[in-house]
BADONU-345418 format. One record per residue (C-alpha): residue in three letters; x, y, z. Coordinates in steps of 0.05 Angstrom, whole numbers, padded with zeros to 5 digits, always signed. Example, Ala and Ser with C-alpha at 12.3 -4.5 7.8 and 13.67 -1.06 7.14 Angstrom:
ALA+00246-00090+00156;SER+00273-00021+00143;
END
This chain:
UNK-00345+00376-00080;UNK-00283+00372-00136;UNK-00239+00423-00083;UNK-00259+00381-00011;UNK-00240+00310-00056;UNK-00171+00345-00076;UNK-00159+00372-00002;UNK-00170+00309+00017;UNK-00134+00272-00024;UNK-00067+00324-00020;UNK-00082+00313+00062;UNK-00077+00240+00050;UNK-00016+00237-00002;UNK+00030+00292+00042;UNK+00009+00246+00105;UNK+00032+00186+00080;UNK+00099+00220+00053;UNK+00112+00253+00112;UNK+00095+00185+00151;UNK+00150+00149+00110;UNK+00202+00195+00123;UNK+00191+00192+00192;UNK+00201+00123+00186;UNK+00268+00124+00152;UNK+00292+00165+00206;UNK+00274+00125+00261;UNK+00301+00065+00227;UNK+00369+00099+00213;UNK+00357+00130+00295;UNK+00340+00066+00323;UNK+00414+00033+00294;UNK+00456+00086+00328;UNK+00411+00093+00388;UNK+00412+00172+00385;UNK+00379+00221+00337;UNK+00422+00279+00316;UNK+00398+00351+00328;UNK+00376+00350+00253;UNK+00336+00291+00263;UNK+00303+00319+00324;UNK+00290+00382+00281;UNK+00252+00338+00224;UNK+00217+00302+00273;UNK+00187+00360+00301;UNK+00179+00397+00239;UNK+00140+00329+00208;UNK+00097+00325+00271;UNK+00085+00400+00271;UNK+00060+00391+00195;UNK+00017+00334+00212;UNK-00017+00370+00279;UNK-00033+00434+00228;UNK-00059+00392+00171;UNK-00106+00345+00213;UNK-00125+00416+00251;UNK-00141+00433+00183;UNK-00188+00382+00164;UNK-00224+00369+00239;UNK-00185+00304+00248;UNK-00179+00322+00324;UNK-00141+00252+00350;UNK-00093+00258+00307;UNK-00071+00327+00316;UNK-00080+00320+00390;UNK-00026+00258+00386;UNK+00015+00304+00335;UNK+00016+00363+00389;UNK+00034+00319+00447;UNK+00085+00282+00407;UNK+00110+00352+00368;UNK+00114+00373+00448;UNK+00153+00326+00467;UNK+00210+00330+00412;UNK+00210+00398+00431;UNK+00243+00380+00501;UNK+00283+00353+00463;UNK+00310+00395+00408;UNK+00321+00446+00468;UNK+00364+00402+00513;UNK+00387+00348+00462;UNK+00379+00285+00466;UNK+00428+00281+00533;UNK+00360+00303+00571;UNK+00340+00222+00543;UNK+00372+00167+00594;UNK+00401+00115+00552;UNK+00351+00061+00592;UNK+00287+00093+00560;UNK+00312+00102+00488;UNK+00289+00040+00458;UNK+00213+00067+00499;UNK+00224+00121+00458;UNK+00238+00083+00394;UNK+00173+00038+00398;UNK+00135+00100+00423;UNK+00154+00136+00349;UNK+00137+00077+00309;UNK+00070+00058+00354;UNK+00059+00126+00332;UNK+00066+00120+00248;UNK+00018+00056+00255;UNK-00030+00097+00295;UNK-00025+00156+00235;UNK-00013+00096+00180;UNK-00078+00065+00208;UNK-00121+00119+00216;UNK-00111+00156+00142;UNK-00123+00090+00118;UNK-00199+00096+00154;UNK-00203+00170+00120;UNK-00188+00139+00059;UNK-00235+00082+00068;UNK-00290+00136+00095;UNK-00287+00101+00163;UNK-00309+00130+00238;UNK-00235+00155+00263;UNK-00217+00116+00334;UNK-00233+00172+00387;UNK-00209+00131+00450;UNK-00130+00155+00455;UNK-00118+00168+00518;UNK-00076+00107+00537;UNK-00041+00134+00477;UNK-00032+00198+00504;UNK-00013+00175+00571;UNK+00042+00130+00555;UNK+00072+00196+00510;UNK+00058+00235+00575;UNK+00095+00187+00615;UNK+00162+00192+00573;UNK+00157+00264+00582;UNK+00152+00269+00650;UNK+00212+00217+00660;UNK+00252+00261+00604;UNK+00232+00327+00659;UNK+00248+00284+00723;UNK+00178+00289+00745;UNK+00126+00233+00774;UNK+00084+00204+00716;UNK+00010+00237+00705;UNK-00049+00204+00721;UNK-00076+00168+00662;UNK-00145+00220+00671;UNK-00083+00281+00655;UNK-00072+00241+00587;UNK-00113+00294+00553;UNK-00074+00349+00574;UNK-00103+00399+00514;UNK-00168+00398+00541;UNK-00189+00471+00570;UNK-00192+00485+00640;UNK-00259+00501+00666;UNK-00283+00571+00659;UNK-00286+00605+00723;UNK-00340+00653+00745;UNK-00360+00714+00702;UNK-00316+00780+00738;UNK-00303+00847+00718;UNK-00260+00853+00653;UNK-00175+00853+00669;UNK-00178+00908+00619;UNK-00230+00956+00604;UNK-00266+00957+00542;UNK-00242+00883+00523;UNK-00290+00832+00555;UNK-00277+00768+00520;UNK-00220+00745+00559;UNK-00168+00678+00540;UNK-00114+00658+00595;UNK-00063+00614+00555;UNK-00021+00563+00606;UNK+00040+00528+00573;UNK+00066+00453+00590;UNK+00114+00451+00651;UNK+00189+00459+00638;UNK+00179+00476+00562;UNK+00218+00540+00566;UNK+00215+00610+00539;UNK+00142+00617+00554;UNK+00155+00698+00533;UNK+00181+00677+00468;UNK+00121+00621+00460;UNK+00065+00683+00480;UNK+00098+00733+00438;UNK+00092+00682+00372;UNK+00016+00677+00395;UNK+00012+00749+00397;UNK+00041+00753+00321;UNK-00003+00701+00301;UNK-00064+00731+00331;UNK-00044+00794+00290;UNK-00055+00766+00219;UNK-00129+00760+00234;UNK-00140+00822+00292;UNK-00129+00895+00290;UNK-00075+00926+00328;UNK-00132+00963+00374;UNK-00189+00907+00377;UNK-00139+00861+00432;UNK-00089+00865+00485;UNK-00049+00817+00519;UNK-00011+00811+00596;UNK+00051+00815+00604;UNK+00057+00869+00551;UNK+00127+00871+00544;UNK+00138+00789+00531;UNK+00178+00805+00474;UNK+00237+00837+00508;UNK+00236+00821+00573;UNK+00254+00751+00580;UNK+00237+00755+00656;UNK+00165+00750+00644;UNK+00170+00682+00627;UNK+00165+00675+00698;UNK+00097+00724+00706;UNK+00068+00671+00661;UNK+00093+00601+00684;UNK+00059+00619+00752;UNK-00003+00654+00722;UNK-00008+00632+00653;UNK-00013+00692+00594;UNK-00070+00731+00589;UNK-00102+00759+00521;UNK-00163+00807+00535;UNK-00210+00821+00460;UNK-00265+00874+00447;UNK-00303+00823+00404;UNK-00319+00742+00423;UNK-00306+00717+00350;UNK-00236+00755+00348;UNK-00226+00714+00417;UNK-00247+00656+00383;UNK-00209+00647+00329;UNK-00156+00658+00382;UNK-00164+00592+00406;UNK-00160+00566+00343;UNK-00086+00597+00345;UNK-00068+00576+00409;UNK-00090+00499+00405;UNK-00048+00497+00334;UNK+00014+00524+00381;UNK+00065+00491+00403;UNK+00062+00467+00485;UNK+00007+00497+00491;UNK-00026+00452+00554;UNK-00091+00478+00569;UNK-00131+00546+00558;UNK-00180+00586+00601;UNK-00242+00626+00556;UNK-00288+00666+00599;UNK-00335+00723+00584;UNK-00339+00778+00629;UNK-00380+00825+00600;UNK-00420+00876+00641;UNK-00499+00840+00651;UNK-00528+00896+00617;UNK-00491+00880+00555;UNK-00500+00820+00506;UNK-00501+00755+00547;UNK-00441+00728+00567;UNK-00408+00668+00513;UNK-00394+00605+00545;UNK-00334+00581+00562;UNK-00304+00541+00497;UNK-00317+00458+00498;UNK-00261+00403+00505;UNK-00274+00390+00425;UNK-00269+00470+00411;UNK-00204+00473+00441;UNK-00173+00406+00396;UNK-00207+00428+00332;UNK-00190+00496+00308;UNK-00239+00552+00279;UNK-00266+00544+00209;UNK-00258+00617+00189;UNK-00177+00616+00199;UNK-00140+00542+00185;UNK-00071+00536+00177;UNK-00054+00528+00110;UNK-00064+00473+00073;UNK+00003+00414+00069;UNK-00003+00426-00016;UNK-00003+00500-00014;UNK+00039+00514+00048;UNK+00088+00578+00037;UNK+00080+00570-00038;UNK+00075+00651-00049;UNK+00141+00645-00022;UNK+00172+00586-00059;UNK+00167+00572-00131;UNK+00157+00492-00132;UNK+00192+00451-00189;UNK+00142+00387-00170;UNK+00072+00380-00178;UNK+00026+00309-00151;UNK-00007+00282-00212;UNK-00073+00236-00202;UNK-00053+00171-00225;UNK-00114+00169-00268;UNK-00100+00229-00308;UNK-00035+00197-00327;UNK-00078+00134-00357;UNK-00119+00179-00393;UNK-00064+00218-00419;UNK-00027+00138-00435;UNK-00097+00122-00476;UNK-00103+00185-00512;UNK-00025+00174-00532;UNK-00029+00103-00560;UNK-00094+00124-00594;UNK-00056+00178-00628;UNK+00002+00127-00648;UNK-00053+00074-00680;UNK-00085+00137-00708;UNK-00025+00156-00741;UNK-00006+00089-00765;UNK-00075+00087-00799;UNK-00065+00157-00837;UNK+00000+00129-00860;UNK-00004+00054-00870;UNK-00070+00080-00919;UNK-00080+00033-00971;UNK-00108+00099-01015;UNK-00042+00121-01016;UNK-00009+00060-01051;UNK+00034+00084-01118;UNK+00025+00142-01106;UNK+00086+00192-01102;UNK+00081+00235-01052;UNK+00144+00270-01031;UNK+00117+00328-00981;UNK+00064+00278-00944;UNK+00126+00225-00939;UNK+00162+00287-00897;UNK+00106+00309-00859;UNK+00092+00241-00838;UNK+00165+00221-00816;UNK+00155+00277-00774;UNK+00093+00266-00745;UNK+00121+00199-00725;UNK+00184+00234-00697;UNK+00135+00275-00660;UNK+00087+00220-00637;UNK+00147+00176-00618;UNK+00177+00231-00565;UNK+00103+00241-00537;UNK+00102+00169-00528;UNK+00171+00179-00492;UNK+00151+00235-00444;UNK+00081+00205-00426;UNK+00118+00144-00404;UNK+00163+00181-00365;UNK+00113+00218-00324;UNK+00099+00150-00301;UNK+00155+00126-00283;UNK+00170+00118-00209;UNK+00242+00092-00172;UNK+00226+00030-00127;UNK+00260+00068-00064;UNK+00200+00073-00029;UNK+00173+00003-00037;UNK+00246-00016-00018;UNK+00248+00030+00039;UNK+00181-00005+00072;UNK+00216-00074+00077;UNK+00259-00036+00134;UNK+00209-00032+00177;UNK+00185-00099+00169;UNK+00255-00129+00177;UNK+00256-00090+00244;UNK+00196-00113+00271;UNK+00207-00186+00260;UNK+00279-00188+00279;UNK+00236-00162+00345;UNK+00184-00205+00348;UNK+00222-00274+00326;UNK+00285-00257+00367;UNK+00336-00266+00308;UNK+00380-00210+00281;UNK+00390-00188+00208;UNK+00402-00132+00157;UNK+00385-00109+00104;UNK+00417-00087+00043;UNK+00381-00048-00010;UNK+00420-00048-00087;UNK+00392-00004-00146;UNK+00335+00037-00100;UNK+00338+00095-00161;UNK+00309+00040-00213;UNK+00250+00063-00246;UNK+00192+00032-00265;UNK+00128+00042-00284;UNK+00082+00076-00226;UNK+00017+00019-00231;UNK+00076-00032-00228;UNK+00115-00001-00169;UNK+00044-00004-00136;UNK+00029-00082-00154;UNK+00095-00099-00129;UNK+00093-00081-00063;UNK+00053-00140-00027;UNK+00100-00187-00062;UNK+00167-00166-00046;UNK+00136-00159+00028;UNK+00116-00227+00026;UNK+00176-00253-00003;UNK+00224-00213+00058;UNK+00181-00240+00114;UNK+00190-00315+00078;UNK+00256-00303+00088;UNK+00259-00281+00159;UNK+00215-00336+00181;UNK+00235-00392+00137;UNK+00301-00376+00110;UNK+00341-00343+00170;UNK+00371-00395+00216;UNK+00324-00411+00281;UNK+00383-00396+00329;UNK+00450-00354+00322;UNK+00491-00415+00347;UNK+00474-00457+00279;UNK+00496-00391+00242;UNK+00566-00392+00275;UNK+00573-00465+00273;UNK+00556-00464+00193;UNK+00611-00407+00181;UNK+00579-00350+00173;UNK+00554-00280+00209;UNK+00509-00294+00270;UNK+00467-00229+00245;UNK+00437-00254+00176;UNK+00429-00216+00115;UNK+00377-00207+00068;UNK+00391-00163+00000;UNK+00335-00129-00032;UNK+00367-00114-00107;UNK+00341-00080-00181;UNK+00367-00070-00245;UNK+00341-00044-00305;UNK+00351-00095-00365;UNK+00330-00046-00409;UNK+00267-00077-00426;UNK+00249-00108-00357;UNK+00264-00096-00284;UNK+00311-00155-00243;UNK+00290-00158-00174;UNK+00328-00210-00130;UNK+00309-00219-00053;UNK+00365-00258-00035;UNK+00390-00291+00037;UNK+00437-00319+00066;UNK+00406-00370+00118;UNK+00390-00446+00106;UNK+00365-00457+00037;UNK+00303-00496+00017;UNK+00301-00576+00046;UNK+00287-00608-00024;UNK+00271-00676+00022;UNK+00218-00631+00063;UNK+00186-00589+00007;UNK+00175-00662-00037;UNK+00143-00700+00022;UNK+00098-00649+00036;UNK+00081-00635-00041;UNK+00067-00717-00042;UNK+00033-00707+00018;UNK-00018-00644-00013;UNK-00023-00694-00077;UNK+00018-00645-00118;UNK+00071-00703-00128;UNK+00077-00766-00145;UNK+00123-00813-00098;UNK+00148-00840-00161;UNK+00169-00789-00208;UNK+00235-00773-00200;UNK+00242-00694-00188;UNK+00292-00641-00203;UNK+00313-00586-00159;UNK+00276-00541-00204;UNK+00219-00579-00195;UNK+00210-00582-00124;UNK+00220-00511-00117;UNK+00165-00491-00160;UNK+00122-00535-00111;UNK+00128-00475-00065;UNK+00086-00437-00117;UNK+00029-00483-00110;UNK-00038-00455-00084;UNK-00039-00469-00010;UNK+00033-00496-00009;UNK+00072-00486+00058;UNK+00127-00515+00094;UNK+00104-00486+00161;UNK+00080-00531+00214;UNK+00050-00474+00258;UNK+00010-00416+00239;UNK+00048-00356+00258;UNK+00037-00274+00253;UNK+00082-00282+00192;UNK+00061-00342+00159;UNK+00023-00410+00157;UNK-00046-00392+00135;UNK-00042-00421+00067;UNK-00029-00355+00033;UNK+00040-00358-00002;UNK+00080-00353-00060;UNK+00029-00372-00108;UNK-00008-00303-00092;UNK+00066-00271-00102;UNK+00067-00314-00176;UNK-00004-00293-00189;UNK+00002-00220-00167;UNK+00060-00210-00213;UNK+00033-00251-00275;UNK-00011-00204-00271;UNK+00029-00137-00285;UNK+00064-00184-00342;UNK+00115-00203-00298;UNK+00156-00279-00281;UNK+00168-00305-00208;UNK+00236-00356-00209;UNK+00266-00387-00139;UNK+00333-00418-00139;UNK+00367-00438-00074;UNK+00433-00478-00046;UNK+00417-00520+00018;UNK+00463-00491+00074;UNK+00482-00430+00031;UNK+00404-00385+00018;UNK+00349-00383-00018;UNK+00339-00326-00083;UNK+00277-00302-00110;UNK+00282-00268-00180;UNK+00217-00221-00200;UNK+00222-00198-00273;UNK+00181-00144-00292;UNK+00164-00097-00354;UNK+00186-00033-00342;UNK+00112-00005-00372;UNK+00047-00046-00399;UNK+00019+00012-00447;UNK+00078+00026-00500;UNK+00132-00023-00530;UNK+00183-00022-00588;UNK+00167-00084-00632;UNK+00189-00113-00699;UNK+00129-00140-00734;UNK+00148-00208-00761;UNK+00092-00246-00818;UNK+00082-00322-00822;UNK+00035-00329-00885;UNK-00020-00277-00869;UNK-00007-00268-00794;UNK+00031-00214-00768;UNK+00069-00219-00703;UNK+00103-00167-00659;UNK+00167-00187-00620;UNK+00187-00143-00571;UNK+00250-00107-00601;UNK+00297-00116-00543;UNK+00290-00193-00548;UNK+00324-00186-00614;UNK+00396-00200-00620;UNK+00403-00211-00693;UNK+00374-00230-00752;UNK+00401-00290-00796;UNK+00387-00320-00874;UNK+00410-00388-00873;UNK+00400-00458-00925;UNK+00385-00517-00903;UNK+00448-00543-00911;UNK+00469-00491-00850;UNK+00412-00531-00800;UNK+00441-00588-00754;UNK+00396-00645-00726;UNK+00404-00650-00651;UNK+00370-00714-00622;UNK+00355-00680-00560;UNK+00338-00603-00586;UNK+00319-00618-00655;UNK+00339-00570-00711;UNK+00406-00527-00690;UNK+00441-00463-00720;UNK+00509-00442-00706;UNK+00516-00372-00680;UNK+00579-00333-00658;UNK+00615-00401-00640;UNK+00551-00433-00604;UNK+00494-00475-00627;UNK+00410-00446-00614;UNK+00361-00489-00619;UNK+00297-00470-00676;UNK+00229-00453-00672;UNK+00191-00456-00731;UNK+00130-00402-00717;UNK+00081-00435-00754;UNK+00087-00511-00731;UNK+00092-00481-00653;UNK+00018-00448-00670;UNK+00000-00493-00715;UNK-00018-00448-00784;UNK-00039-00469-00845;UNK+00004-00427-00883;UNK+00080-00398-00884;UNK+00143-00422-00914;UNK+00171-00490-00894;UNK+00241-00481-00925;UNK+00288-00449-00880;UNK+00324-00416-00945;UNK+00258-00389-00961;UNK+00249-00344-00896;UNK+00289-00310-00842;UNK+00314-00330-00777;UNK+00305-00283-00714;UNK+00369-00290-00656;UNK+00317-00278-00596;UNK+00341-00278-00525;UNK+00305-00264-00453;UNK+00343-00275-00393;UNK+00380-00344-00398;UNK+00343-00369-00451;UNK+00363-00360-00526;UNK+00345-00388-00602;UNK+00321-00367-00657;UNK+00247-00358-00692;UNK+00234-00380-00757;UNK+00191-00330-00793;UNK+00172-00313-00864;UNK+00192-00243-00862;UNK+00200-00181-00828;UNK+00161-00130-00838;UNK+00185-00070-00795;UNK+00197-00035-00732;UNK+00131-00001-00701;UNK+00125+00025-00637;UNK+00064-00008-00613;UNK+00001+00000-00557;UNK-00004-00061-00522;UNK-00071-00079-00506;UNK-00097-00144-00462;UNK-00123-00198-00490;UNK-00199-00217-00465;UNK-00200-00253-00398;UNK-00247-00300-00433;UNK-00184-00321-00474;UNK-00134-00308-00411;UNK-00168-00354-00379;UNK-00140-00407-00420;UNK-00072-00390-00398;UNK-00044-00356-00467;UNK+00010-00329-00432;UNK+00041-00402-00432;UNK+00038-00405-00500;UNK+00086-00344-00508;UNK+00028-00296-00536;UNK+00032-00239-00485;UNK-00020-00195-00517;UNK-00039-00159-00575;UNK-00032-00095-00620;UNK-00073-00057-00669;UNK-00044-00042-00735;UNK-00041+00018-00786;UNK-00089-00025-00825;UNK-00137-00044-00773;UNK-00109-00106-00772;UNK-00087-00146-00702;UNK-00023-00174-00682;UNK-00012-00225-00635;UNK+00053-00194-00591;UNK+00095-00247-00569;UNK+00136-00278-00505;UNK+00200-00290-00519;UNK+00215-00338-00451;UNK+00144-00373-00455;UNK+00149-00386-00529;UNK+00210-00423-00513;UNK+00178-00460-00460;UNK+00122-00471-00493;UNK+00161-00496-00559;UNK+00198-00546-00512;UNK+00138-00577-00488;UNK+00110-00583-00561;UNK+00171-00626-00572;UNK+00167-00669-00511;
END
């Protein structure tokens, strides 16, 4: 049961890779209007993969569309793609990518452990079609679509060669050239599973005589085998081949011999025999290549995470023993600085095993930008900054439905109506739309920035006083009004479109990356484009913190919100009337926050002189934390707080989570941006 699962699963994961970089070539194709021979040669090579694979595990639709579409590329790798007139590229173009959301859709119902659509042959006629047009011929009938279906099996007759009864007649697809060649590969794969002396084949000589191609266009290639199940797995062979358009099984055995074996079904000749498939996508040639990458379940990798930070509290217990208090104990103090030198680098390589570049999440908004610069008649591009950024590979999967959200917001909404307002603002008729990340460090920046007309602060506000989300009287800011658009059921559009308009918008984008410990900011400029900022943590199991104490509480701040720490008098504090108490700090002034008035403790020290400031700083926001003392630097396990207590919306407070401690004790880890916020609203 464990070895079909992992089939399946390597069938699904090579699928979907090799479906993506399909994808990128076509987009890359579709710009210059031509594919280059070493596209043509991928193509083929991808479809070829996919055909053997689905073979492989009986998904007969799709390798039938994988043949036909493998056949047709192979026109074209033979005469370039001069043999494709100029007028039916872009039907070529929207053939491919019909093509990945027929695969796309279809793994998606293997993975969901859904029936598999069986009713391709308008499919299969419209490839058809392009191929006779690319040959000069008249197009099929749509009944032809199936071409791979076997020919009826004529009469039983005496044997073409004596002694071999179970006869297969191979006929290629019109025009595909070197039929010898295509017979003699048969031939070699029919070898790996047949003895020299149990077949024969007609034309003998198809390997050197290049004028049987001929013999066999006009009466197809015959193979001839002493035993039916040698003939059988023949079939298998043939319908994994290349152009291979139809096939002819009859047994004509003597009658006083064994009955004769029927001629082979329509679903024998698209699924191949059990006994010999072609190897499997995650195996393929590996006796042959030594492979420097191996596909992890995801799941292994959060077991392996757990096990780690148990191993780091574990070790913090051992060492943060209060039995070992006074004593003096010079070899243990060594042993344990190297078990945390240890623990720390295992920490560091099970994070990295995680860790994913957001190229193919980027790569995906391509294909979307395509299809709605079809579909809503505008033109754009799109630029993609900091693909090799590396996050965390649950995070990289969260992020996905966002940042697609977010791109199509900006086709539809942002991106001028018409080209003519573009020109008459000053700017590009084709818009622009820049996909960007950077690593902080400690978080990932992604910006989804256009350039079209900005957010109408006048529109967004009525309709937000409209919904009852505003008041008519209040007096809003810019930043105000834009976090209206995160509102549950919040839109600006009038219609409901394929895009948008259904009341699902960017408060499922806010939510969705809240969740994953992430913050959702918009900023725009009327005329000028619209930005949307996601920050993200790079991972959610391990962090770097400095534990900080307030009277008997222990907090962990993450350490790459630290700038500096400070010991100041009172005499060194300045009263603001708007921001309360102020320090100086390289030339500037930072507002205080006092940690235990924000959470409201009974104990901790009051007197500034009598405790330490902490210089924090996340993104554009910067002060510094009044705290009683620090305590030290730990590399911590984050763990979630309850939902019972999420619920309440802690993360507003600035408490992001929590930690376990040598001792057994907890610590609160905290937000450095929300404890601002929330601090500010504590004094308002």
């Amino acid at each position: 049961m464990g070895s079909g699962n992992d089939i399946l699963d390597a069938y699904i994961f090579e699928s979907n890779s090799l479906l993506e970089q399909l994808e990128s070539i076509l987009l890359e194709a579709e710009k210059a209007d031509t594919f280059s021979q070493n596209n043509v040669n991928e193509i083929f090579r991808i479809m070829h993969t996919i055909k053997g694979s689905s073979a492989m595990m009986e998904y007969d639709t799709l390798a039938t569309v994988a043949h036909r579409i493998e056949d047709l590329f192979f026109i074209i790798r033979e005469q370039t793609m001069d043999v494709v007139p100029e007028a039916d590229r872009p039907t070529l173009f929207d053939l491919l990518f019909q093509s990945i959301d027929y695969f796309r859709g279809e793994v998606e119902k293997i993975e969901a452990d859904q029936p598999l659509d069986k009713y391709i042959d308008s499919f299969l006629t419209n490839i058809n079609s392009l191929m006779a047009k690319i040959k000069g011929e008249p197009a099929p009938a749509p009944a032809a679509a199936a071409a791979s279906a076997p020919a009826a099996a004529p009469a039983p007759a005496a044997p073409a060669v004596e002694g071999y009864p179970y006869e297969l007649k191979i006929l290629f697809d019109e025009g595909c050239g070197m039929e010898n060649l295509r017979s003699f590969m048969l031939v070699s794969s029919v070898r790996d599973f047949c003895a020299e002396g149990d077949f024969t084949f007609t034309p003998s000589d198809v390997e050197t005589n290049a004028e049987t191609a001929e013999a066999i266009i006009e009466n197809g290639f015959l193979m001839c085998f002493k035993k039916a199940e040698d003939r059988d797995k023949a079939i298998s062979a043939a319908t994994s081949s290349g152009s291979v358009r139809s096939y002819v099984a009859q047994d004509v055995k003597p009658p006083e011999a064994a009955p004769p074996k029927p001629a082979a079904s329509a679903a024998a000749a698209a699924a191949p025999a059990a006994e010999t498939p072609p190897p499997a996508p995650a195996v393929r040639d590996q006796q042959h290549v030594k492979e420097s990458l191996i596909s992890v379940n995801l799941s292994k990798l959060n077991q392996l995470a757990a096990v780690v930070g148990e191993i780091v509290i574990t070790e913090s217990m051992v060492t943060a023993s209060p039995d070992l208090k006074g004593l003096n104990l010079d070899i243990f103090n060594k042993s344990a600085r190297q078990l945390r030198k240890l623990t720390d680098e295992l920490q560091d390589v099970s994070m990295s095993l995680r860790m994913v570049p957001v190229a193919a999440t980027f790569q995906k908004m391509n294909r979307i930008v395509r299809d709605m610069c079809k579909k809503l008649g505008k033109r754009a591009n799109l630029v993609l900054i900091g693909e090799n950024t590396e996050v965390d590979k649950t995070i990289v999967d969260s992020i996905g439905d966002p940042i697609m959200h977010i791109v199509r917001n900006s086709m539809d909404h942002g991106l001028e109506e018409h080209e003519e307002d573009r020109i008459a603002a000053g700017k590009d008729p084709v818009g622009e739309i820049v996909l960007s990340a950077r690593d902080t460090g400690s978080e990932v920046i992604i910006e989804i920035r256009d350039d079209g007309q900005g957010v109408n602060y006048q529109n967004v506000l009525k309709k937000a006083i409209k919904n009852g989300l505003a008041s008519p009287d209040v007096d809003y800011s810019h930043k105000d009004i834009l976090n209206f658009l995160m509102m549950p059921g919040f839109s600006t559009n009038v219609e409901v479109t394929e895009f948008s308009g259904r009341g699902v918008g960017m408060d499922v984008v806010k939510r969705n990356i809240e969740e994953i410990g992430g913050t959702v900011s918009i900023s725009s400029e009327p005329g000028k484009g619209m930005t949307t900022t996601l920050k993200i943590p790079l991972t959610m199991a391990i962090m770097d913190g400095m534990e900080v104490s307030v009277g008997n509480n222990v907090f962990t701040i993450p350490i790459h919100n630290i700038r500096s720490n400070l010991k100041v008098s009172q005499a060194d504090i300045i009263h603001d009337s708007a921001n309360g108490e102020m320090i100086k700090c390289v030339d500037k002034f930072y507002p205080i926050v006092r940690t235990r008035d924000l959470f409201h403790l009974n104990e901790g020290h009051t007197d500034i002189g009598d405790g330490i400031l902490l210089w924090l700083e996340s993104g554009d926001c910067s002060f510094c934390l009044f705290v009683d003392e620090l305590i030290g630097e730990q590399q911590v396990v984050v763990k979630q707080l309850p939902s019972c207590v999420n619920a309440y919306n802690i993360k507003d407070y600035g408490i992001n989570g929590c930690t376990l401690l040598g001792d057994g004790s907890i610590s609160i880890i905290l937000d450095v941006a929300n404890l601002y916020t929330a601090s500010r609203g504590c004094r308002g």
